[in-house]
ROMAR-170328 format. One record per residue (C-alpha): x negated, y negated, z negated; residue number from 1. Coordinates in nm, 2 decimals, m for minus. Example, Ala and Ser with C-alpha at 12.3 -4.5 7.8 and 13.67 -1.06 7.14 Angstrom:
# ROMAR-170328
<px=m1.23; py=0.45; pz=m0.78; n=1> .
<px=m1.37; py=0.11; pz=m0.71; n=2> .
This chain:
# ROMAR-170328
<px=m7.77; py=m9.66; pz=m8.51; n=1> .
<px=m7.81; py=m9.74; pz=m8.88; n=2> .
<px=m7.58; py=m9.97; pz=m9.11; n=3> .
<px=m7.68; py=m10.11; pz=m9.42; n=4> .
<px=m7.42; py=m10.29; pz=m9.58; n=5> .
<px=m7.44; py=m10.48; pz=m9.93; n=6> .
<px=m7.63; py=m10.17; pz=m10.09; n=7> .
<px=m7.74; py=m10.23; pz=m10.44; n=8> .
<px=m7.98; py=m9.94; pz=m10.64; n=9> .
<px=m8.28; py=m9.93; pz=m10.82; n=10> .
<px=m8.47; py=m9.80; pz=m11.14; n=11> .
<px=m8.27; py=m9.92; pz=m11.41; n=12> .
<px=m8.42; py=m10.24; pz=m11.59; n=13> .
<px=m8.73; py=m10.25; pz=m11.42; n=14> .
<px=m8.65; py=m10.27; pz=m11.01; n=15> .
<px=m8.31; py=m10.28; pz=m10.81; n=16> .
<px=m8.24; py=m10.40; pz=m10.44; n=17> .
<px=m7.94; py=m10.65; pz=m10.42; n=18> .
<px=m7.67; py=m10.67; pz=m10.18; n=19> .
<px=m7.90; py=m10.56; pz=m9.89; n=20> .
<px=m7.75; py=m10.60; pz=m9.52; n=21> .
<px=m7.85; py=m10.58; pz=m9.19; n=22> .
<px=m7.87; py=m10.31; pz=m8.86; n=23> .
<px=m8.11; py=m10.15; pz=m8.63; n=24> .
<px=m8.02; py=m10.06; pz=m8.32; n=25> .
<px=m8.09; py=m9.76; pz=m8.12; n=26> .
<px=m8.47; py=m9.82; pz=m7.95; n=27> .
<px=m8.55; py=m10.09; pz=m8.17; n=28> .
<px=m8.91; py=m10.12; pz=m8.35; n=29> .
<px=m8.81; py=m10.25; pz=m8.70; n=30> .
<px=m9.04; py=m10.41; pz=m8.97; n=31> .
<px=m8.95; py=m10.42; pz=m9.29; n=32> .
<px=m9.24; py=m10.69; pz=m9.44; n=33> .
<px=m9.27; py=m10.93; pz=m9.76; n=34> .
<px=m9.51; py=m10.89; pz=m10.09; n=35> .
<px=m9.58; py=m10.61; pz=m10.29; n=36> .
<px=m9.31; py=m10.48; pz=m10.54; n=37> .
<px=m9.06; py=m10.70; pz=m10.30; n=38> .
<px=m8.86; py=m10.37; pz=m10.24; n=39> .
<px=m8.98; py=m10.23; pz=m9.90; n=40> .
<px=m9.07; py=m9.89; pz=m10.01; n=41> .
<px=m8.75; py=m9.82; pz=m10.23; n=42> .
<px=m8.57; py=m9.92; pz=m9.94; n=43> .
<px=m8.66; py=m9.66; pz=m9.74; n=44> .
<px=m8.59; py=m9.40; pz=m10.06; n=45> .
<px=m8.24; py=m9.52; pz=m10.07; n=46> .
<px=m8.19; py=m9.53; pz=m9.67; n=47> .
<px=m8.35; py=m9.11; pz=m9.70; n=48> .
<px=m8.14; py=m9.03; pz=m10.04; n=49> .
<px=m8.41; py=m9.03; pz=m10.24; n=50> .
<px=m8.26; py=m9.31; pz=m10.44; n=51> .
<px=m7.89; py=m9.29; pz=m10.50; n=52> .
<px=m7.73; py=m9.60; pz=m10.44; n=53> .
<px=m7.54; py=m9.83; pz=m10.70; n=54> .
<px=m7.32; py=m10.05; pz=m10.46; n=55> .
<px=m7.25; py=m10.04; pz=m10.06; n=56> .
<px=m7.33; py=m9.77; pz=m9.80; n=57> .
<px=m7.55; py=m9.66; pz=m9.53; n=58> .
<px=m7.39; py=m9.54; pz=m9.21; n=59> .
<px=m7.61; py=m9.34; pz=m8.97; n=60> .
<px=m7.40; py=m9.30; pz=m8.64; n=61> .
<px=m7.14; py=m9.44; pz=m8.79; n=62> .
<px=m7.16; py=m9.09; pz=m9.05; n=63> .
<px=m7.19; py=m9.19; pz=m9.43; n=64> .
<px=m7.54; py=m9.08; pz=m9.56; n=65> .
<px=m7.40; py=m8.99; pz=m9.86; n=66> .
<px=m7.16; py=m8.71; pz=m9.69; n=67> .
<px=m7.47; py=m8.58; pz=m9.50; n=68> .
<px=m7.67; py=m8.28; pz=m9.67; n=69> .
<px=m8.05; py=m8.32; pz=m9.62; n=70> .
<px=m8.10; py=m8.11; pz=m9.37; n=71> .
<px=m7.83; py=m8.28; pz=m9.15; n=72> .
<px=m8.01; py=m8.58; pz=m9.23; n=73> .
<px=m8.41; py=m8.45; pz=m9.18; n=74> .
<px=m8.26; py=m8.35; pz=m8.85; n=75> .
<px=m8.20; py=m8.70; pz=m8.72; n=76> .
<px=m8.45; py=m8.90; pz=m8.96; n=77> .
<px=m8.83; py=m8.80; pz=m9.03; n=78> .
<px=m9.01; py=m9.02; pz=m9.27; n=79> .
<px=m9.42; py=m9.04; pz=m9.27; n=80> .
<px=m9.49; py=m9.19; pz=m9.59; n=81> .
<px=m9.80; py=m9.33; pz=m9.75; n=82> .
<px=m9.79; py=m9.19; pz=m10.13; n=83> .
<px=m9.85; py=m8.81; pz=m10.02; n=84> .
<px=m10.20; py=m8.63; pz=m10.09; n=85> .
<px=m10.27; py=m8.36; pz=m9.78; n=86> .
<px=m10.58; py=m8.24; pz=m9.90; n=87> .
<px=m10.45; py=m7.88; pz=m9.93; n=88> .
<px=m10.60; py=m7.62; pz=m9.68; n=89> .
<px=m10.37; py=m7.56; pz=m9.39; n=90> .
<px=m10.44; py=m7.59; pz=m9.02; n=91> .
<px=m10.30; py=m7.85; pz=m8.84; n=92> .
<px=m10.08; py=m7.65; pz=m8.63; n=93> .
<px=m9.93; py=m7.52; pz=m8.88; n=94> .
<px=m9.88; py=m7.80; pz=m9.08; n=95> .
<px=m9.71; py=m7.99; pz=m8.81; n=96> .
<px=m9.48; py=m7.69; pz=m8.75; n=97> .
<px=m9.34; py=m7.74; pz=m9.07; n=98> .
<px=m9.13; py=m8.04; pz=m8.89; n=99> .
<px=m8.94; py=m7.73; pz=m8.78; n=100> .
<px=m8.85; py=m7.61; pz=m9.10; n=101> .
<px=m8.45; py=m7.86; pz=m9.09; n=102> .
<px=m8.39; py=m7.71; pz=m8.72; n=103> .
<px=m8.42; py=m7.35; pz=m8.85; n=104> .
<px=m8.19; py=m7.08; pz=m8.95; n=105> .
<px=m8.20; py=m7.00; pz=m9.34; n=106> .
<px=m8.38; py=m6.62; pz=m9.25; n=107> .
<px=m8.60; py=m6.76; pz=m8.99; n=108> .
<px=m8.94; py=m6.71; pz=m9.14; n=109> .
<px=m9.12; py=m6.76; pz=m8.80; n=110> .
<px=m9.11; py=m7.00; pz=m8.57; n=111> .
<px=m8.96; py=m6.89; pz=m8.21; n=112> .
<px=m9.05; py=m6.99; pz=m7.86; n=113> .
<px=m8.87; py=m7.38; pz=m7.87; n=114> .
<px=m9.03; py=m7.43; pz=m8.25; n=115> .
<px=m9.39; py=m7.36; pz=m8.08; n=116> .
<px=m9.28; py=m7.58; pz=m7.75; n=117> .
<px=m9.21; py=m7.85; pz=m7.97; n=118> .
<px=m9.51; py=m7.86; pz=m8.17; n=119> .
<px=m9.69; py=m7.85; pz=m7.88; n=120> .
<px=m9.57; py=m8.13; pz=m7.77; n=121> .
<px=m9.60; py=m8.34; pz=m8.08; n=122> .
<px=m9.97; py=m8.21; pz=m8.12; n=123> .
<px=m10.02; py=m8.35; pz=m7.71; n=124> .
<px=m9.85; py=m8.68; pz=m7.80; n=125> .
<px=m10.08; py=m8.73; pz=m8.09; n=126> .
<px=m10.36; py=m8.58; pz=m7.90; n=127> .
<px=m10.46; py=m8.32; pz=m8.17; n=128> .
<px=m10.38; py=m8.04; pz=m7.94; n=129> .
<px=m10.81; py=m8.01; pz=m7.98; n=130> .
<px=m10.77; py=m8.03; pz=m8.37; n=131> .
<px=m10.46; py=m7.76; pz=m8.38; n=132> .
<px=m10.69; py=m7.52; pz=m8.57; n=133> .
<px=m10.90; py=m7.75; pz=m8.80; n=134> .
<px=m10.79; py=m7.76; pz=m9.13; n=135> .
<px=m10.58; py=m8.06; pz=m9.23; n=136> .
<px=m10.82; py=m8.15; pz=m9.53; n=137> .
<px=m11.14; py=m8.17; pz=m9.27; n=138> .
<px=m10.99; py=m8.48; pz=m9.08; n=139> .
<px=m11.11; py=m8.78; pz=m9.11; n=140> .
<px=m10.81; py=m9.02; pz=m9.28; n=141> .
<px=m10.71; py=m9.17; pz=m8.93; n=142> .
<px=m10.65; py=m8.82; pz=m8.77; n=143> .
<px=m10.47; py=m8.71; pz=m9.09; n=144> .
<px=m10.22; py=m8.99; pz=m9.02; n=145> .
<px=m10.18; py=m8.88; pz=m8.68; n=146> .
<px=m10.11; py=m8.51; pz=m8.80; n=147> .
<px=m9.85; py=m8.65; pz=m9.07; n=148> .
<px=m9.73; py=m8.84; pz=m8.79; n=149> .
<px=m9.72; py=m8.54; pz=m8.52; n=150> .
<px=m9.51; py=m8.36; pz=m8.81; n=151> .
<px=m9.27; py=m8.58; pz=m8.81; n=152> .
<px=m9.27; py=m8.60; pz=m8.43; n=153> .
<px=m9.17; py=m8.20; pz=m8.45; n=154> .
<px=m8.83; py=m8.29; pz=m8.64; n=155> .
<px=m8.68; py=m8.44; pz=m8.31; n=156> .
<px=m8.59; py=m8.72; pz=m8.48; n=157> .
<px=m8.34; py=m9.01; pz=m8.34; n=158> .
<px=m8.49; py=m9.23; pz=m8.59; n=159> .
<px=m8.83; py=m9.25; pz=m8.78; n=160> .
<px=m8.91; py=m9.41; pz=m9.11; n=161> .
<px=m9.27; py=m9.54; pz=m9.17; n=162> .
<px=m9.40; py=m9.64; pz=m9.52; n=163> .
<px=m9.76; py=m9.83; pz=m9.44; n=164> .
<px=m9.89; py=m9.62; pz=m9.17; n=165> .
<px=m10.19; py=m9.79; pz=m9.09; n=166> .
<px=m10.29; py=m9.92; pz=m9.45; n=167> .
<px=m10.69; py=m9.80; pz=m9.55; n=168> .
<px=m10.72; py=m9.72; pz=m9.17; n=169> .
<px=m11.01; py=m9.91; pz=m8.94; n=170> .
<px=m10.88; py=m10.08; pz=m8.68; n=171> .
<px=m10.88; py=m9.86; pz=m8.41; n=172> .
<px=m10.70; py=m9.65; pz=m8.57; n=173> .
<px=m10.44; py=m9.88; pz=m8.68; n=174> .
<px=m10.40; py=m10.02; pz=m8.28; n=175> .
<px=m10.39; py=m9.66; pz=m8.15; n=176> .
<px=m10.09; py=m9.59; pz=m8.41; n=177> .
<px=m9.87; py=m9.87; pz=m8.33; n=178> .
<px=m9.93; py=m9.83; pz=m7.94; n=179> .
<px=m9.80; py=m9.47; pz=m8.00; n=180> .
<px=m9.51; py=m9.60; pz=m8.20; n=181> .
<px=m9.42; py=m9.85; pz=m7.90; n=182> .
<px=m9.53; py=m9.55; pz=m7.67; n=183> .
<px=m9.24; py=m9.29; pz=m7.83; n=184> .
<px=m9.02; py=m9.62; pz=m7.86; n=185> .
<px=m9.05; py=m9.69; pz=m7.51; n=186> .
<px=m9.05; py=m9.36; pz=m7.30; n=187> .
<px=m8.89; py=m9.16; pz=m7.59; n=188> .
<px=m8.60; py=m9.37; pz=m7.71; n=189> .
<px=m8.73; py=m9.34; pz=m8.08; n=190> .
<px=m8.56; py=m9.63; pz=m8.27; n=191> .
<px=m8.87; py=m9.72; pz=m8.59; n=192> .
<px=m8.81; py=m9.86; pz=m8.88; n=193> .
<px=m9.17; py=m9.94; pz=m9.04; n=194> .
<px=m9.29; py=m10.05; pz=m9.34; n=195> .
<px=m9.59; py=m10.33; pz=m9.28; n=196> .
<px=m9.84; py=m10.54; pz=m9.48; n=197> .
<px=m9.98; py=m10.65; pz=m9.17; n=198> .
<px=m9.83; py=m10.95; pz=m9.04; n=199> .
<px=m9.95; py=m10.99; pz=m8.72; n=200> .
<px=m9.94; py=m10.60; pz=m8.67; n=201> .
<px=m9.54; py=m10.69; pz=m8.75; n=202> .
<px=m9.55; py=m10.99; pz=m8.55; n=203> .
<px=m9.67; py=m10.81; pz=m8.20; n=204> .
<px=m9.52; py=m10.47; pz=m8.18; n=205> .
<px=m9.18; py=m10.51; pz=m8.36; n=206> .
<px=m8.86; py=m10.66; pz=m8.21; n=207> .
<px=m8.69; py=m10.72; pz=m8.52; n=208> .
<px=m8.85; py=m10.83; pz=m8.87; n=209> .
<px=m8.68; py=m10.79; pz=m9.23; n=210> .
<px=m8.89; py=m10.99; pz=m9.47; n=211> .
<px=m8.80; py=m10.85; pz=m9.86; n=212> .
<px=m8.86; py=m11.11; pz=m10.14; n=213> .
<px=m8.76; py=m10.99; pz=m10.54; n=214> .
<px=m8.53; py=m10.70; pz=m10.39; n=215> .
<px=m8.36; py=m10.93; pz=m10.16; n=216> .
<px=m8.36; py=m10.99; pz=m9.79; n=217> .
<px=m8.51; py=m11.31; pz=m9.75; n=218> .
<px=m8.48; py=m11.35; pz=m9.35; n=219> .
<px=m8.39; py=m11.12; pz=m9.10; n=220> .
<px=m8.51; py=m11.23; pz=m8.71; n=221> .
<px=m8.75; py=m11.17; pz=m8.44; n=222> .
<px=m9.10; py=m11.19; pz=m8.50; n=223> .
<px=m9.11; py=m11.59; pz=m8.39; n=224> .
<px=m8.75; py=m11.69; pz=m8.58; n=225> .
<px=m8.96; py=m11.52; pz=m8.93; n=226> .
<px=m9.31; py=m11.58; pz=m8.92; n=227> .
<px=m9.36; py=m11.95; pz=m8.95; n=228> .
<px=m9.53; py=m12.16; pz=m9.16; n=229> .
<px=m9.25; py=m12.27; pz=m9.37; n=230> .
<px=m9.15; py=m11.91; pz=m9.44; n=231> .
<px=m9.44; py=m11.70; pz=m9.54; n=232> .
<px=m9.63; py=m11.98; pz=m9.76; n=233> .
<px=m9.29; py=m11.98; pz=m9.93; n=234> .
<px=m9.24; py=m11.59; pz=m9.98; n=235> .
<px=m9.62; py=m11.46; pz=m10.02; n=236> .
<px=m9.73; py=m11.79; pz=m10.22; n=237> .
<px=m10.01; py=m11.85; pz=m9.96; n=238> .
<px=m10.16; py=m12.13; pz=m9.76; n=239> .
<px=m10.13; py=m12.02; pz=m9.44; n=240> .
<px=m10.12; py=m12.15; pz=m9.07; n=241> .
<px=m9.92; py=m12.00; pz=m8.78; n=242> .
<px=m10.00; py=m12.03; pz=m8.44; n=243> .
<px=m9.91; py=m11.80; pz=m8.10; n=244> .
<px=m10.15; py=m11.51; pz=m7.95; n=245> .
<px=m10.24; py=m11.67; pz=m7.63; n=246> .
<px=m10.22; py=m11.34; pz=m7.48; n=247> .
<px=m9.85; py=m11.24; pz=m7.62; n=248> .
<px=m9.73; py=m11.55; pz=m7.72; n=249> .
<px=m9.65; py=m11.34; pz=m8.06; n=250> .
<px=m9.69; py=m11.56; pz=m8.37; n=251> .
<px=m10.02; py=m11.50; pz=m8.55; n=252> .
<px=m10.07; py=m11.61; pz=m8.92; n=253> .
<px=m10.37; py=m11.75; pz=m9.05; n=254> .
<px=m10.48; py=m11.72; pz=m9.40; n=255> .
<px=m10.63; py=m12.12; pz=m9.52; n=256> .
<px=m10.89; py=m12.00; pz=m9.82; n=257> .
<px=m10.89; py=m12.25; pz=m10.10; n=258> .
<px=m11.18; py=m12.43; pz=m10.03; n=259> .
<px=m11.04; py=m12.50; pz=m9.68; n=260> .
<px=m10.68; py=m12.62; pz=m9.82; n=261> .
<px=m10.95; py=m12.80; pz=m10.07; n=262> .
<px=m11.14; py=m12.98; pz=m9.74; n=263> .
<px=m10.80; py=m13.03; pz=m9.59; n=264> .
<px=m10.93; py=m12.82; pz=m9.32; n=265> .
């Protein structure tokens, strides 16, 4: 579904990605992991246009992004990204139509009969269809992610682009996320390529890992071919030990605090 080969771009002096590579298939859950200011967000600028790119290409269905106009593009792709205030006063229903705006005509100043079907639906598969009224600056942060989210559901995306979606959230809100991300993956055929912090979030609901280090692609692998020992301590700079979820077998990393590496504990 998406190719990445050997892309190079950045902001001049001070960041660039290098010679990226790899692929995500179509229904594939993709995390794209490693330390701050290793590149993961700036990948996802250059893989929407954001950021023009230096060196290589990215192929979406075999169709250069670079020969696609945004719209083309914001029809197949929806991004929910992290670095957005919403604070502004529109209802929710409303602000998740606006997912409709790259599927509409360039006079449609209303949306028709399919536009309100299809927020609908994105409202009932984020169940806000109780919130559709409330203004978006009343939710709590957890149910503003799932609007942002339910926005992006209303582009009919093939593919959607994460940037942190669960970061500052409890953890109930963080587990319901990802089990809706698996939950679109799985019954909707949404391919995800998500941007993580949390390695054991990574580790359990993604089928493919793509751990970043200095705007490189350290490793690319499942879950248990990335997250061991070896690995992380050498990209994050961390004492850590890895062991398996007894319930998934997933690998789970576990942060050794300095007095215990101290004990030898």
């Amino acid at each position: 579904m998406l190719e990445i080969k050997d892309i190079s771009c950045g902001y001049s002096a001070r960041f660039s990605l290098k010679n990226i590579k790899f692929n995500v298939q179509e229904k594939q859950i993709v995390g794209i992991i490693g330390p701050n200011g290793s590149g993961k967000t700036t990948l996802l600028r250059a893989i929407t246009k954001v950021l023009p790119l230096d060196t290589g290409t990215i192929a979406f269905n075999q169709n250069d992004i670079s020969r696609m106009s945004y719209k083309q593009l914001a029809q197949n792709i929806a991004v929910v990204s992290n670095d957005i205030e919403y604070n502004f006063e529109i209802n929710v229903e409303d602000f998740v139509a606006l997912g409709r705006i790259p599927h509409q005509s360039p006079f449609q100043f209303f949306e028709d009969a399919e536009d309100k079907k299809i927020v609908e639906q994105a409202l009932a598969m984020t169940e806000l269809t109780g919130f559709a009224q409330r203004s978006l600056a009343e939710l709590s942060a957890g149910e503003r992610q799932m609007a942002i989210i339910a926005k992006a559901l209303a582009q009919k995306p093939k593919l959607l682009l994460l940037d942190e979606p669960i970061v500052h959230l409890d953890i109930s809100h963080q587990v319901y996320i990802m089990n809706l991300l698996r939950r679109l993956n799985k019954q909707h055929d949404l391919s995800v390529i998500i941007v993580l912090h949390e390695l054991n979030f990574a580790a359990e609901y993604c089928d493919q890992l793509v751990l970043m280090d200095k705007g490189k692609v350290y490793t690319i692998g499942t879950p248990e071919q990335v997250l061991n020992k070896q690995t992380v301590e050498s990209v994050y700079q961390t004492k850590v030990m890895v062991s398996k979820n007894p319930i998934s077998q997933k690998p789970h990393v576990f942060i050794v605090s300095a007095e215990e590496e101290k004990n030898g504990q």
